[in-house]
PASE-82361 format. One record per residue (C-alpha): x, y, z. Coordinates in steps of 0.02 Angstrom, whole numbers. Each point is the difference from the previous one (the first is absolute). Example, Ala and Ser with C-alpha at 12.3 -4.5 7.8 and 13.67 -1.06 7.14 Angstrom:
# residues 2
<pt <615; -225; 390>>,
<pt <69; 172; -33>>,
END
This chain:
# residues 348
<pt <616; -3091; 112>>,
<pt <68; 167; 94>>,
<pt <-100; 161; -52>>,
<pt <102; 135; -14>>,
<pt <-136; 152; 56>>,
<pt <56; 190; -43>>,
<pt <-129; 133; 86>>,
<pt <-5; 156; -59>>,
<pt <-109; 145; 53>>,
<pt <-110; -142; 100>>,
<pt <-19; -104; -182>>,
<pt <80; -166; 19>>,
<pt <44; -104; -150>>,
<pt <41; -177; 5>>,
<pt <96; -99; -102>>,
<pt <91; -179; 6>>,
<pt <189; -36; 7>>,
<pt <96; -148; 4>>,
<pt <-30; -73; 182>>,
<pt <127; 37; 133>>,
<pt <74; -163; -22>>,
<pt <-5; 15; -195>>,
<pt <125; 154; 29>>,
<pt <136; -75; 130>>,
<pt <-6; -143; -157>>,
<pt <25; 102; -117>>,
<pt <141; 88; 58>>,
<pt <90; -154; 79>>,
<pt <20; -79; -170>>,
<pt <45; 155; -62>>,
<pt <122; 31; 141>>,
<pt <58; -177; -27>>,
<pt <28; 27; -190>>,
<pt <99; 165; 15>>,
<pt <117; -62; 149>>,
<pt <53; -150; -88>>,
<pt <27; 80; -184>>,
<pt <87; 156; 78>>,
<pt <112; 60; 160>>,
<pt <-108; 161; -4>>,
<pt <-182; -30; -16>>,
<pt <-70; 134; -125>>,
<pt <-147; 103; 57>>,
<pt <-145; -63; 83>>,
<pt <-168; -31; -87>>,
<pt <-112; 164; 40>>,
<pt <-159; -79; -16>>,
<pt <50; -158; 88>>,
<pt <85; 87; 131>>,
<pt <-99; 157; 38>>,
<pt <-151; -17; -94>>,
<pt <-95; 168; -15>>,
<pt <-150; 20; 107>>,
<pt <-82; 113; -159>>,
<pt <51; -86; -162>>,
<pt <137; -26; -128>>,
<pt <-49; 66; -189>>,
<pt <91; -60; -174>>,
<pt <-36; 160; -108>>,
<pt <35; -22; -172>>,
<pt <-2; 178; -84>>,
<pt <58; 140; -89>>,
<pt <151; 102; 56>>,
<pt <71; 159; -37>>,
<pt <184; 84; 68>>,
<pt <-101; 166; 34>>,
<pt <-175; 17; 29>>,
<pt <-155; -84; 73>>,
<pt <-62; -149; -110>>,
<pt <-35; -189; 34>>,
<pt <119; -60; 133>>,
<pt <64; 188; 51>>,
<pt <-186; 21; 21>>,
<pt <-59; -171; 95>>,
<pt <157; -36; 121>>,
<pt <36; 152; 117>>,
<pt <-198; 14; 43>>,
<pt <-11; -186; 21>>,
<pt <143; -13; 125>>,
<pt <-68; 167; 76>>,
<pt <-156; -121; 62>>,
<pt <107; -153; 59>>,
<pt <34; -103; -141>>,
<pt <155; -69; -55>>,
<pt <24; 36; -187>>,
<pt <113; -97; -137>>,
<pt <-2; 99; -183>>,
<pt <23; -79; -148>>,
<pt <-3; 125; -139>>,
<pt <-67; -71; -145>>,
<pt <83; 168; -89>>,
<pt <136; 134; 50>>,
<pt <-16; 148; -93>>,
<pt <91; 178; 48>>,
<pt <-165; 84; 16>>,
<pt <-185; -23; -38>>,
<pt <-48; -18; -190>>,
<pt <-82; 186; 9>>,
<pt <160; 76; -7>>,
<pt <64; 38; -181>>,
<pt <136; -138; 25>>,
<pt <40; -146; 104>>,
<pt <137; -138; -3>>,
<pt <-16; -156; 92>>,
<pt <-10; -202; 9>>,
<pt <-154; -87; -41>>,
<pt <10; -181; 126>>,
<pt <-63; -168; -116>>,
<pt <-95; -138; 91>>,
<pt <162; -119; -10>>,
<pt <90; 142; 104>>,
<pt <-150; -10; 115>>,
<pt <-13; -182; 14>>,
<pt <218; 5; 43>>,
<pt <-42; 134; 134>>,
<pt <-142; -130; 80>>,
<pt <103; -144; -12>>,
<pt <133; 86; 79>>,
<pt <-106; 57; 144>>,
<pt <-67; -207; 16>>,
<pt <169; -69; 5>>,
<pt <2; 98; 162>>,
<pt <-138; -40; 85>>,
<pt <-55; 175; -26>>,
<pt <-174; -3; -100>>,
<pt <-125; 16; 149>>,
<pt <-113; 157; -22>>,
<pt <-178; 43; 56>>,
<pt <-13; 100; -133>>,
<pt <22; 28; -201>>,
<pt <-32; 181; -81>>,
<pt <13; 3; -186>>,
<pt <-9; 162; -87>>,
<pt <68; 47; -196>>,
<pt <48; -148; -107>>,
<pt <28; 48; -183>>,
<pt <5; -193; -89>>,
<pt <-61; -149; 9>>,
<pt <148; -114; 51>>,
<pt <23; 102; 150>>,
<pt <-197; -17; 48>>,
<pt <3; -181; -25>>,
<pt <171; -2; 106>>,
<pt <-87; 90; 138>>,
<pt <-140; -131; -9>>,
<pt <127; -106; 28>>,
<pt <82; 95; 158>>,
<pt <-195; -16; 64>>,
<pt <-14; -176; -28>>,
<pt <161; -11; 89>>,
<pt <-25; 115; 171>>,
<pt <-178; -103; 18>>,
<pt <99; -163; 8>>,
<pt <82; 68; 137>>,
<pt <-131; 104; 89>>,
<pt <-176; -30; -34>>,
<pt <-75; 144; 59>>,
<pt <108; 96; -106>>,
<pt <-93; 161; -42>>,
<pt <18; 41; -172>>,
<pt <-38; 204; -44>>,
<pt <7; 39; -163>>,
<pt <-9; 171; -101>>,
<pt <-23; -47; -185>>,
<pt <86; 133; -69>>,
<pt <-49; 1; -166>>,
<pt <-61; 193; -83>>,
<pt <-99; 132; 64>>,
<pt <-122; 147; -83>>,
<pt <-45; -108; -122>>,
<pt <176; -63; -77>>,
<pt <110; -158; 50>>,
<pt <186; 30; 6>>,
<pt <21; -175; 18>>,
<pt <-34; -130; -158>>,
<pt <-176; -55; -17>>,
<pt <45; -194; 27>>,
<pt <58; 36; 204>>,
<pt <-217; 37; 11>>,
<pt <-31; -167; -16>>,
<pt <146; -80; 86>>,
<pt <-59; 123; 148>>,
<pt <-194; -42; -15>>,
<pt <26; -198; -21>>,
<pt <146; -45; 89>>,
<pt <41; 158; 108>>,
<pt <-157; 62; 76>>,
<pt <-59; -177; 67>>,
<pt <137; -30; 107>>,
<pt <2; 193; 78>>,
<pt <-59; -3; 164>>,
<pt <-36; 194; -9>>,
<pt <-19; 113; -174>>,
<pt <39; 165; -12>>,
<pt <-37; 68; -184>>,
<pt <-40; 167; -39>>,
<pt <-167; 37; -96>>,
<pt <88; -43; -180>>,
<pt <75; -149; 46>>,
<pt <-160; -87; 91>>,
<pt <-91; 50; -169>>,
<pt <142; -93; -92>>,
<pt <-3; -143; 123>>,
<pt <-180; -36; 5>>,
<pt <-40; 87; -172>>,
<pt <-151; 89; 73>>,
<pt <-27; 177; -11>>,
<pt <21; 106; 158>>,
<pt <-145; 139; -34>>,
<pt <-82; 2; 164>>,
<pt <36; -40; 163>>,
<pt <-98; -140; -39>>,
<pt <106; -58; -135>>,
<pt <144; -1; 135>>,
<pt <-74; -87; 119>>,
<pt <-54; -128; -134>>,
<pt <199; -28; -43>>,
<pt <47; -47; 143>>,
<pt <-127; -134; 24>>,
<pt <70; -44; -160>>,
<pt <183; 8; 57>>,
<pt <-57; -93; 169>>,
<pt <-71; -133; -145>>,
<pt <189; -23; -66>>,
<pt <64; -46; 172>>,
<pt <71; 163; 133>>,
<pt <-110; 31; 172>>,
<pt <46; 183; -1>>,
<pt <-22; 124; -123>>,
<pt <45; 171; -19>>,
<pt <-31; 112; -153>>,
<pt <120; 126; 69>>,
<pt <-72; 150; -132>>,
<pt <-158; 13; -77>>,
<pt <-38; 161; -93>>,
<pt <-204; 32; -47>>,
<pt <-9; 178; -48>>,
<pt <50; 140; 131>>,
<pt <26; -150; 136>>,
<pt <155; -116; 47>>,
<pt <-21; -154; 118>>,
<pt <73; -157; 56>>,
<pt <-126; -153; -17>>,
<pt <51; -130; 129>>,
<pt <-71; -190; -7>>,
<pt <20; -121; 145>>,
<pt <-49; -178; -35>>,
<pt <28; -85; 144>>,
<pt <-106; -162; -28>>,
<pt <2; -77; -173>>,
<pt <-177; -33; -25>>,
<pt <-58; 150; 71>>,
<pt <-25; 205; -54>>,
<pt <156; 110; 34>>,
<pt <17; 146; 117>>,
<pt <-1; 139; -92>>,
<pt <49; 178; 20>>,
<pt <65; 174; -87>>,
<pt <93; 136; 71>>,
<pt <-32; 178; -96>>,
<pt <191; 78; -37>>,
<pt <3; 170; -40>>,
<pt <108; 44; -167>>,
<pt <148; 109; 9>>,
<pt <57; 87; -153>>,
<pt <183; -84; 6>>,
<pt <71; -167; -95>>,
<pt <102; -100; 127>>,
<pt <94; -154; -49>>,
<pt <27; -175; 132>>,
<pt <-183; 71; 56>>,
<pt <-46; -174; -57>>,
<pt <124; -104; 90>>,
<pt <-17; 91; 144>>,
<pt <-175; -45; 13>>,
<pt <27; -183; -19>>,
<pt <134; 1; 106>>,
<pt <-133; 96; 150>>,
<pt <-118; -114; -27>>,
<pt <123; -161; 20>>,
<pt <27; 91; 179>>,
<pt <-129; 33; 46>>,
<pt <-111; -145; -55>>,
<pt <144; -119; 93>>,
<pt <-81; 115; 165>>,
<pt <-160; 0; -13>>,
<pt <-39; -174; -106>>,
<pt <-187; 8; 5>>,
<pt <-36; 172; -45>>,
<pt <70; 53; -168>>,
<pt <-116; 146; 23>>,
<pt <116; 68; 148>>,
<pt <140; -56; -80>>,
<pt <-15; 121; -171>>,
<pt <-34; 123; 124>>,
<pt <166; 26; 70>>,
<pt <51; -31; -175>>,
<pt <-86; 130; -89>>,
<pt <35; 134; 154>>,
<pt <173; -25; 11>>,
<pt <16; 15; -199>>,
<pt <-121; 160; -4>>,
<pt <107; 80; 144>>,
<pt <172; -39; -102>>,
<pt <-65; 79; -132>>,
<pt <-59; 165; 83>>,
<pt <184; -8; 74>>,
<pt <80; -8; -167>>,
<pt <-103; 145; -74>>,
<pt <40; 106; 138>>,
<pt <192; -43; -5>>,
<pt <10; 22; -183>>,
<pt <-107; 171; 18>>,
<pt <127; 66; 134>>,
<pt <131; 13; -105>>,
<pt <-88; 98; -135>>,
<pt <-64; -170; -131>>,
<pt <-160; -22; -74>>,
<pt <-49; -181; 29>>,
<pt <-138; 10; -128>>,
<pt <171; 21; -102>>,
<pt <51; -165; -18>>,
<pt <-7; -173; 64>>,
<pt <53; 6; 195>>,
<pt <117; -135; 70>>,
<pt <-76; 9; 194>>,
<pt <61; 10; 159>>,
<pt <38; -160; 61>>,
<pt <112; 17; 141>>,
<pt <-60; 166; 70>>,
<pt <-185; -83; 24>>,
<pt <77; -156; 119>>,
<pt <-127; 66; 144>>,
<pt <-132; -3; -108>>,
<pt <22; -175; -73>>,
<pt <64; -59; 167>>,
<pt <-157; 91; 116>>,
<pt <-136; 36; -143>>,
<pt <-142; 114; 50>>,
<pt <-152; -58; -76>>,
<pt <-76; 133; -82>>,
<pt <-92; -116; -128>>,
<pt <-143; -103; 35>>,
<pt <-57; -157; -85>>,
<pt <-195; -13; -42>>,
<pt <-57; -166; -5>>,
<pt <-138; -78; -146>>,
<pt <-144; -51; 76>>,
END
C-alpha cells in the first residue's frame, strides 16, 4: 500500500491510500469509460487523480445564508489546515434559530441518500474523513448511519468524528428518541466523540458532578465503542474545562487529560462546531496525542473569541448584550498558526 505522509510543524501523520498502481487503475477505467460514452471526457476524479496529501471530509451539518453555524462554522477553518471539505447541509436556514425569525429548507434522509448516490455513480465517495454535527430526526440519523456504513466499504480507515448534537444547559432541542438512536447505534461506530457536558450525561446517563464523574463517562462512552473522547465543556461551579480521553488500546486505561478554559461573559453561537471541526484537524496531525491536539483547539477558539469581543466593543456594542455570531474569517491566522496559550494536564 502507498502511505501518503503529511508533516507538519515536525509531526508526521501517516495514513494508507490506494497503492500507486491501485490509482493509474482506477483512473484508466475511468478514462476508458468517459472516452467511449462521450467526445469530451467530463472532469477528472479529484481523489483519484490528485489525492490530497491531508484528507478529504463529508460534513453533514447545519447551514445558515448569514452567520457562523454548522457547516459556515466547520469548512473555512478545516480547509484553512489542508483539508479538502465537501458540505452537505442537513438544513439551510437564512440565519441561526436565535434570531426572532428564520426561513429555510429542512434536507430528509431520502434527499441525503439521492445526494450520496449521486456522488457513487461517479466514482466520487472516497473520504478520509466524516464530521457529523446537528441532525434534528431520526430518518436522517439512520440515513447518515447509512452514509457511514457506506464510506467504510470504500475506505476502511475511514475516520468517523461525530458531534451528537442533541441539547445543551440542561434541555434537548432535538426529540428524546434521536438519544438512543445516538447512544446504540451512533456512538459505537464514532471513531472520535465530541459531546458537550449535557449530552455525555444524556449518552451515558451518568451524572457529571465532579471531575470524577467526567472522567468516569468517558470510560463509559469508550465502553459503547469511540477511541477518542472529548467532553468539549464541563461546567463545576466557578470552573469550565475540556475533559479529553484517549483510548488507544482496547483492553487497556485511556489517556486522560483536562485543559482549564477561562469563562468569558459573552454567548457565541458555531462555538461548538468550531471545536469539533479543530479537533478533526488537528487530531488528523498529531494522531497519538489528543492531549496536543485540544490544545490548538481550545487556543485557537479562546483567541477567536477575545477577537470577537474586541471587534464588537470597537464599534460601541456590549457583547454581554446578546448572543455574538464570531469572527470567523478575521481569526484565519489564528486557526491557521495557533499559539498555544492553553496547556493540557494529564491524570495520573
Amino acid at each position: 500500500m502507498f502511505v501518503a505522509a503529511t508533516t507538519y510543524q515536525n509531526q508526521t501523520q501517516l495514513f494508507q491510500l490506494p497503492s500507486r498502481t491501485q490509482w493509474r487503475r482506477r483512473f484508466k477505467i475511468w478514462k476508458n469509460r468517459s472516452s467511449s460514452s462521450s467526445s469530451m471526457a467530463p472532469p477528472p476524479i479529484l481523489s483519484l487523480a490528485l489525492p490530497s496529501g491531508t484528507g478529504r471530509v463529508l460534513s453533514i451539518q447545519s447551514h445558515t445564508v448569514q452567520g457562523y453555524v454548522g457547516n459556515k462554522s466547520a469548512v473555512f477553518p478545516l480547509q484553512l489546515l489542508g483539508f479538502d471539505v465537501d458540505p452537505i447541509n442537513s438544513v439551510q436556514f437564512s440565519n441561526h434559530t436565535g434570531y426572532p425569525t428564520f426561513k429555510g429548507q429542512v434536507l430528509n434522509g431520502q434527499q441525503l441518500w439521492e445526494l450520496i448516490e449521486g456522488l457513487e455513480a461517479n466514482n466520487l465517495l472516497y473520504y478520509t474523513h466524516l464530521l457529523t454535527g446537528y441532525i434534528g430526526s431520526v430518518s436522517f440519523l439512520d440515513t447518515v448511519l447509512r452514509v457511514a456504513d457506506k464510506l467504510s466499504s470504500i475506505n476502511p480507515n475511514l475516520q468517523y468524528v461525530c458531534d451528537p448534537v442533541m441539547g445543551d444547559e440542561g434541555k434537548l432541542y432535538v426529540p428524546q428518541e434521536l438519544v438512543s438512536v445516538y447512544r446504540e447505534k451512533v456512538v459505537p461506530v464514532a471513531s472520535m466523540l465530541t459531546p458537550n457536558q449535557f449530552e455525555a450525561e444524556q449518552l451515558t446517563g451518568f451524572r457529571i458532578d465532579s471531575e470524577s464523574a467526567g472522567l468516569e463517562a468517558c470510560n463509559i462512552l469508550h465502553g459503547f465503542g469511540p477511541s477518542k473522547v472529548v467532553i468539549t465543556s464541563v461546567h463545576l461551579g466557578d470552573s469550565l474545562f475540556l475533559l479529553g480521553s484517549h483510548q488507544k488500546v482496547k483492553s487497556q486505561p485511556p489517556e486522560q487529560f483536562k485543559i482549564v478554559i477561562p469563562k468569558i461573559p459573552a454567548y457565541f453561537t458555531g462555538t461548538g462546531d468550531l471545536t469539533t471541526a479543530l479537533l478533526l484537524g488537528w487530531s488528523n496531525k498529531y494522531p497519538d496525542n489528543l492531549d496536543k491536539a485540544s490544545e490548538f483547539a481550545v487556543s485557537t477558539l479562546q483567541a477567536l473569541l477575545h477577537r470577537t469581543i474586541t471587534d464588537y466593543e470597537s464599534v460601541g456594542f456590549d457583547p454581554s448584550s446578546s448572543s455574538l455570531e464570531i469572527r470567523l474569517v478575521q481569526s484565519q491566522e489564528d486557526i491557521r498558526s495557533p499559539k498555544v496559550n492553553f496547556k493540557a494536564h494529564t491524570y495520573k
